[in-house]
C-alpha positions as CSV (number, residue, x, y, z in Angstrom):
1,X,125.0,5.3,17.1
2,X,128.5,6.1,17.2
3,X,129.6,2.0,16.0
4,X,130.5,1.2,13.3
5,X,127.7,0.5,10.3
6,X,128.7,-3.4,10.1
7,X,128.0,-3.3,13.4
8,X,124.2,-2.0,12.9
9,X,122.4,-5.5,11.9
10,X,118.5,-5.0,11.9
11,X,118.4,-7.2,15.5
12,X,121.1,-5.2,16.6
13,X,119.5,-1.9,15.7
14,X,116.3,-3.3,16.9
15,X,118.0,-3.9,20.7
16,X,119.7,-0.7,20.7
17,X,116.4,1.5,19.9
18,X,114.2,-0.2,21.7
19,X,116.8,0.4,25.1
20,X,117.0,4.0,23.8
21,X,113.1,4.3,23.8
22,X,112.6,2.9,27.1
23,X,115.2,5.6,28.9
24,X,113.3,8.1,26.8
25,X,109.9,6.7,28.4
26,X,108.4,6.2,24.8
27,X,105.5,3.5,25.8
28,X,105.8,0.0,23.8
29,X,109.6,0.5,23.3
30,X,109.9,-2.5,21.9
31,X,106.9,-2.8,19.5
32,X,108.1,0.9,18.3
33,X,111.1,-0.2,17.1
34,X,110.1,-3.0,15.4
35,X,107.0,-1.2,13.1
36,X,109.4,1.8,12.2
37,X,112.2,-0.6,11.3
38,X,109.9,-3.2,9.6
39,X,108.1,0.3,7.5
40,X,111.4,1.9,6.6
41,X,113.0,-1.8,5.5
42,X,109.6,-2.5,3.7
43,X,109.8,-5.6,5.5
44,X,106.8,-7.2,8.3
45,X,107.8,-7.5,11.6
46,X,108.2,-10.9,11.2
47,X,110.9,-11.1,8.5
48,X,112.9,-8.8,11.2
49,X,113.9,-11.8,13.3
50,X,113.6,-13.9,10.0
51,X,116.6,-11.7,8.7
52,X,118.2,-10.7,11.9
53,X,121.7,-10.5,10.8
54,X,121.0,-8.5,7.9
55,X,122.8,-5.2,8.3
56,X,121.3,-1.9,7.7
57,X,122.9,0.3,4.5
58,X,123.8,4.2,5.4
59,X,121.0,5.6,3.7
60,X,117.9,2.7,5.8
61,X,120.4,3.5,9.1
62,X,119.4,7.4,7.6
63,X,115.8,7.1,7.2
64,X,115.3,5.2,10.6
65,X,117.2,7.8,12.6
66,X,115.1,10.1,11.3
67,X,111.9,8.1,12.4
68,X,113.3,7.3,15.6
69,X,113.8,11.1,16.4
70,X,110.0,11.9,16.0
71,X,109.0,9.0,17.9
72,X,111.3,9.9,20.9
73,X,109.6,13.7,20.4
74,X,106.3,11.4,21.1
75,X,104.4,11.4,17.5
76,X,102.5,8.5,17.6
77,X,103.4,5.4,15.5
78,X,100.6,5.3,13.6
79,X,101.6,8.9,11.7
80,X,104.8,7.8,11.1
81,X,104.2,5.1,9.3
82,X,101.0,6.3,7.8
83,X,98.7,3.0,8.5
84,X,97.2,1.6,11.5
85,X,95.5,-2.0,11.3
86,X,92.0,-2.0,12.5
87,X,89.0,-5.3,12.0
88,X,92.3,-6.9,10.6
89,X,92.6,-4.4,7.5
90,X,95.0,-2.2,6.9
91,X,94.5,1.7,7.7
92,X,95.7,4.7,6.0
93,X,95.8,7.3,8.5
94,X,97.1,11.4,8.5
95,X,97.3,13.5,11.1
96,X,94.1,15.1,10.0
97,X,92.5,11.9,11.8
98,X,92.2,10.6,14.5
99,X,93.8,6.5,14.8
100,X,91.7,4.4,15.4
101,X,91.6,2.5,18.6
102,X,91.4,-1.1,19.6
103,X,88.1,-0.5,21.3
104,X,86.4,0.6,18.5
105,X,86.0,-2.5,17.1
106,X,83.1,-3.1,20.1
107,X,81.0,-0.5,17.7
108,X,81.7,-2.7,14.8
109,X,80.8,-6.0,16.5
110,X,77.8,-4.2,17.9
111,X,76.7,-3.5,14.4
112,X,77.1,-6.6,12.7
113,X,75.1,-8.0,15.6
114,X,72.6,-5.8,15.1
115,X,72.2,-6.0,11.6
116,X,71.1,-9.9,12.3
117,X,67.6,-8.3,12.5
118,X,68.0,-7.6,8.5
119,X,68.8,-10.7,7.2
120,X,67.5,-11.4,3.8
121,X,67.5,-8.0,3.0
122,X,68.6,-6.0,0.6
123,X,69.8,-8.9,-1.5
124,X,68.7,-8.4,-4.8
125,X,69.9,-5.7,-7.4
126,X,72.3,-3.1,-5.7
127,X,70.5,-0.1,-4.7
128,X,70.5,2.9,-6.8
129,X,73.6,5.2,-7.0
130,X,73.5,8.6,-5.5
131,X,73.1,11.7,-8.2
132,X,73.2,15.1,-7.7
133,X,69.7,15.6,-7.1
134,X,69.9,12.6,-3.9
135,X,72.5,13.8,-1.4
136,X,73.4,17.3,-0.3
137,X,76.5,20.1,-0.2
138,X,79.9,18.4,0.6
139,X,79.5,15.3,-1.1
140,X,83.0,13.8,-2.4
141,X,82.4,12.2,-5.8
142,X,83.3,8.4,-6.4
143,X,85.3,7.7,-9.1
144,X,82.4,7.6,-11.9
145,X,81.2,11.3,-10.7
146,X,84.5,13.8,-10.4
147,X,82.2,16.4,-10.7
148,X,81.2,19.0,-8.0
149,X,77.6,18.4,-6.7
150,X,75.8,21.7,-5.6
151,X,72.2,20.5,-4.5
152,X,71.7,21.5,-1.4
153,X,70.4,19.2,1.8
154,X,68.9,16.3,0.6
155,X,68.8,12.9,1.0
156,X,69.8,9.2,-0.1
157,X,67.1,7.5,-2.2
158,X,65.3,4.7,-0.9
159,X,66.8,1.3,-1.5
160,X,66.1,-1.8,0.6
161,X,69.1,-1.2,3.1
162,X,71.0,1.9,3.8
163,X,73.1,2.6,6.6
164,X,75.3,5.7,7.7
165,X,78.1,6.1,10.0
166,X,78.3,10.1,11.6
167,X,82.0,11.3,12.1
168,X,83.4,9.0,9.5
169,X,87.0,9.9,10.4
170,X,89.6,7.5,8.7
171,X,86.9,6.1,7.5
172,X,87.9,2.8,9.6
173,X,84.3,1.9,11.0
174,X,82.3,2.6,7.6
175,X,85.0,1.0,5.3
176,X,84.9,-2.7,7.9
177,X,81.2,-1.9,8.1
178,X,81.2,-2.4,4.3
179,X,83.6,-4.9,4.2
180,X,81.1,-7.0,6.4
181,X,77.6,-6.3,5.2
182,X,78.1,-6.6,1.0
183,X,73.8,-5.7,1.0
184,X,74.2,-2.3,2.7
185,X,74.6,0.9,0.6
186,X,76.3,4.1,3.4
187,X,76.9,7.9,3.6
188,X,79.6,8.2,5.8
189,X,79.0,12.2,7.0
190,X,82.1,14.4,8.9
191,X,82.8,18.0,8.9
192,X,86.4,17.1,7.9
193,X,87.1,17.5,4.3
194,X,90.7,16.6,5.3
195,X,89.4,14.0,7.2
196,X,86.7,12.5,4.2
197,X,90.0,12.7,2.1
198,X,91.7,10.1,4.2
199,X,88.2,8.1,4.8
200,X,87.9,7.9,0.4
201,X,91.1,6.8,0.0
202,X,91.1,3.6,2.6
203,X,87.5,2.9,1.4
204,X,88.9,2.8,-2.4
205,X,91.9,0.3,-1.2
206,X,89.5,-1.8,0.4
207,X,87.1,-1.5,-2.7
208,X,84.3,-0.4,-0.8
209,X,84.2,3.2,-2.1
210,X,81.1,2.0,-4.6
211,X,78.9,1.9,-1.8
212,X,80.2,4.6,0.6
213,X,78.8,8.4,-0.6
214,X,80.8,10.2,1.5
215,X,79.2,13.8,2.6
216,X,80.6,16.8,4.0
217,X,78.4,17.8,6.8
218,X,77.7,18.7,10.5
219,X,76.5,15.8,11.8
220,X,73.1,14.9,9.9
221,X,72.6,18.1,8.8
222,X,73.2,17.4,5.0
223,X,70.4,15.1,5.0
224,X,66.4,15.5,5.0
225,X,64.7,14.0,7.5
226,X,63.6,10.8,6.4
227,X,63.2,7.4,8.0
228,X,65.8,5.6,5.8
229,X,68.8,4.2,7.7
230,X,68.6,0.6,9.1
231,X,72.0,1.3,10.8
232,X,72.8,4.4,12.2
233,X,76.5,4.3,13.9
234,X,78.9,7.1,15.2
235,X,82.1,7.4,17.1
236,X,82.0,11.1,17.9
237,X,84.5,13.1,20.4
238,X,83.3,12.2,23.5
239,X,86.4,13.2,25.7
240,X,85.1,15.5,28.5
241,X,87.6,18.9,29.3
242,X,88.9,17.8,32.7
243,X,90.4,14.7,31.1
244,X,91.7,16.4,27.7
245,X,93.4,18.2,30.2
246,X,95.3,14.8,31.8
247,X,96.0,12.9,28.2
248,X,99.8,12.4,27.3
249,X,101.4,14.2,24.9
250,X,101.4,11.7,22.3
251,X,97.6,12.7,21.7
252,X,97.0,16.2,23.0
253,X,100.1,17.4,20.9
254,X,99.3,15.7,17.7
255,X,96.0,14.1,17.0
256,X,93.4,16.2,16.3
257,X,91.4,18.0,19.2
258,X,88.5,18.4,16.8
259,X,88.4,14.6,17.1
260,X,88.6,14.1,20.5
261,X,86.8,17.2,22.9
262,X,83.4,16.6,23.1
263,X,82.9,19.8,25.5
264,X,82.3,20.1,29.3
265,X,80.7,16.5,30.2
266,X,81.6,14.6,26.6
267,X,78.1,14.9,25.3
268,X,78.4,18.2,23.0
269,X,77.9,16.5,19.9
270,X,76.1,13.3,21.2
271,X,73.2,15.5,22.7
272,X,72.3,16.9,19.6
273,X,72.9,13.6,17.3
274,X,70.4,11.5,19.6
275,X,67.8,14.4,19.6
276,X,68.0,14.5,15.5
277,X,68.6,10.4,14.9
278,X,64.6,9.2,15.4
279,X,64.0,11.2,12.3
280,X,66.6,9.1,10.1
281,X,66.6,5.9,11.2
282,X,63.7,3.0,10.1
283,X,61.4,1.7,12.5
284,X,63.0,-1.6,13.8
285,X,66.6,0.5,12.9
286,X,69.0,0.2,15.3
287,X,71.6,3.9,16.5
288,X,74.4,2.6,17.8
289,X,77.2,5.4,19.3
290,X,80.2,4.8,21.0
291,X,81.1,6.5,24.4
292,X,83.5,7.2,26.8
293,X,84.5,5.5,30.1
294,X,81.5,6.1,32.7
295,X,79.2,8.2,30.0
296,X,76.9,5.2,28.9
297,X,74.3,5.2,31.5
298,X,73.7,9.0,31.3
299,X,73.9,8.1,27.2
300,X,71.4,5.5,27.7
301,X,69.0,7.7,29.3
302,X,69.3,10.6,26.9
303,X,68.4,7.8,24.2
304,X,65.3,6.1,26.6
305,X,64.1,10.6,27.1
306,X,63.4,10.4,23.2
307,X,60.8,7.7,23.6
308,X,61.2,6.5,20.5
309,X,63.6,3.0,21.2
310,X,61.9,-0.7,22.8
311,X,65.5,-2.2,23.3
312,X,68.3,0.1,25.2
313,X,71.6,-2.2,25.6
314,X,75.3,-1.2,26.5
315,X,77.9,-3.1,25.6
316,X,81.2,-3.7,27.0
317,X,84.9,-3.3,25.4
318,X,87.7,-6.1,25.8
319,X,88.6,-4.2,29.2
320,X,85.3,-4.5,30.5
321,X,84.0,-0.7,30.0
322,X,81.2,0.0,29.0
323,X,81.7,1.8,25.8
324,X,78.7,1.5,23.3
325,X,75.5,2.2,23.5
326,X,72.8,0.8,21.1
327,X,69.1,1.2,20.7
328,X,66.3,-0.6,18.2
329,X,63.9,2.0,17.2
330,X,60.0,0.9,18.1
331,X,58.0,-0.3,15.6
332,X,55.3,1.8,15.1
333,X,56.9,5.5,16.2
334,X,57.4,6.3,12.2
């Protein structure tokens, strides 16, 4: 940027980095430029072309170099900005999560649809709070209990709907979940305390944290057994080896591999999750779990092997993949 700074308006800027991007083969050029210029400006993308003569001072010119340095390098968008909008709310996110994708929002949509069948419920007084002696090791106090809670494996108490999200993450599907359905109390579990970290904070700026006991655990293992959940959803690695192998840079060098292998075939974590999830969820509860390209018919028959489920549906994304798969539990298998 060897012009002089007059020159540097923020359309100006905008054209220059955005040509820059493409020679450097960063994908979306142009939409790069425009979220790291809008988040170092404090301004929305928008107001760019609104105030595209504006000129940029040393130190924003400063701050965006710096920006536009790590996104050439690849680091996704998403980290360097620290937010990500997903079911139209606004996303912290760290590298110790994975960002959430467009497609996810098909597991959202499936729930809500789901959660038709419990209409009515659950609207009276709000269930009970969790206290030390309802949820096990790991769990990450609300704001009315910064305390450390040491009971070990137990579970929610009952209340007339309760649903629970596996592999919280950012926290993204839980915190809309909540957003959505005001009569559901959640644990959101994830082995991540990093993770869980991220997944309190979006669910206390979306006001949600009151009904979200988030728990430190491997998969379900922090609960007892107990036929309580109405809703039981999860977005769990699913990325099969040979594939990790092909990903760009962008994700294999930065987001979290924890989050994404799920072994061999995918199914390392999903295998064991739809053995352990008829001994959680309610009769007439619905597990929904969200899979990778090609993996829901070989999901869908793991699920049917259990015996336990009367309706066995996949759904597809916006690109036509098939990429949930959700089950009712049978009435009558309690």
């Amino acid at each position: 940027m060897a012009v002089p700074q007059a020159s540097w308006t923020i359309l100006a800027t905008l054209r220059w980095t955005a040509d820059y991007f493409r020679t450097k083969g960063v994908p979306e050029a142009r939409a790069s430029a425009e979220i790291l210029l809008a988040h170092t400006l404090g301004l929305s993308r928008l107001d760019l072309y609104l105030r595209h003569d504006q000129p940029l001072n040393p130190e924003e010119l400063t701050r965006f170099k710096a920006l536009m340095v790590r996104r050439r390098e690849g680091e996704p968008v998403a980290y360097l900005t620290g937010h990500r909008e997903f079911w139209s709310l606004d996303m912290r996110v760290t590298p110790a999560v994975l960002i959430p994708r467009p497609e996810t929002e098909t597991l959202v949509a499936a729930a809500l649809e789901a959660a038709k069948d419990f209409r009515g419920e659950g609207e009276g007084p709000t269930p009970p709070s969790l206290h030390a002696g309802d949820v096990g090791a790991g769990l990450q106090p609300t704001p009315d209990r910064e305390h450390h809670l040491k009971t070990q494996n137990l579970k929610p108490k009952t209340s007339p709907l309760w649903g629970a999200e596996v592999g919280v993450g950012s926290g993204a599907v839980v915190v809309a979940l909540s957003k959505e359905l005001p009569a559901l109390e959640w644990v959101g579990l994830d082995r991540s305390g990093a993770a869980l970290a991220v997944a309190r904070d979006n669910a206390r700026r979306h006001a949600v944290l009151h009904r979200i006991h988030f728990l430190q655990a491997d998969l379900l293992a922090g609960l007892k057994p107990a036929a309580d959940f109405a809703l039981l959803v999860a977005n769990l690695p699913y990325v099969p080896r040979a594939e990790w192998e092909l990903l760009p840079r962008e994700i294999k060098a930065f987001e979290p591999p924890g989050a994404l292998l799920g072994g061999e075939d995918g199914l390392d974590l999903i295998r064991p999750l739809i053995r352990q999830a008829p001994q959680y969820v309610r009769e007439g509860g619905w597990v929904l779990l969200e899979v990778g390209d090609h993996q829901a018919p070989q999901v869908a028959a793991l699920v049917a092997a259990t015996g336990t489920y009367d309706r066995i549906e996949t759904i597809k994304d916006f690109n036509g993949m098939e990429r949930v798969v959700r089950a009712r539990r049978r009435e009558g298998t309690g």
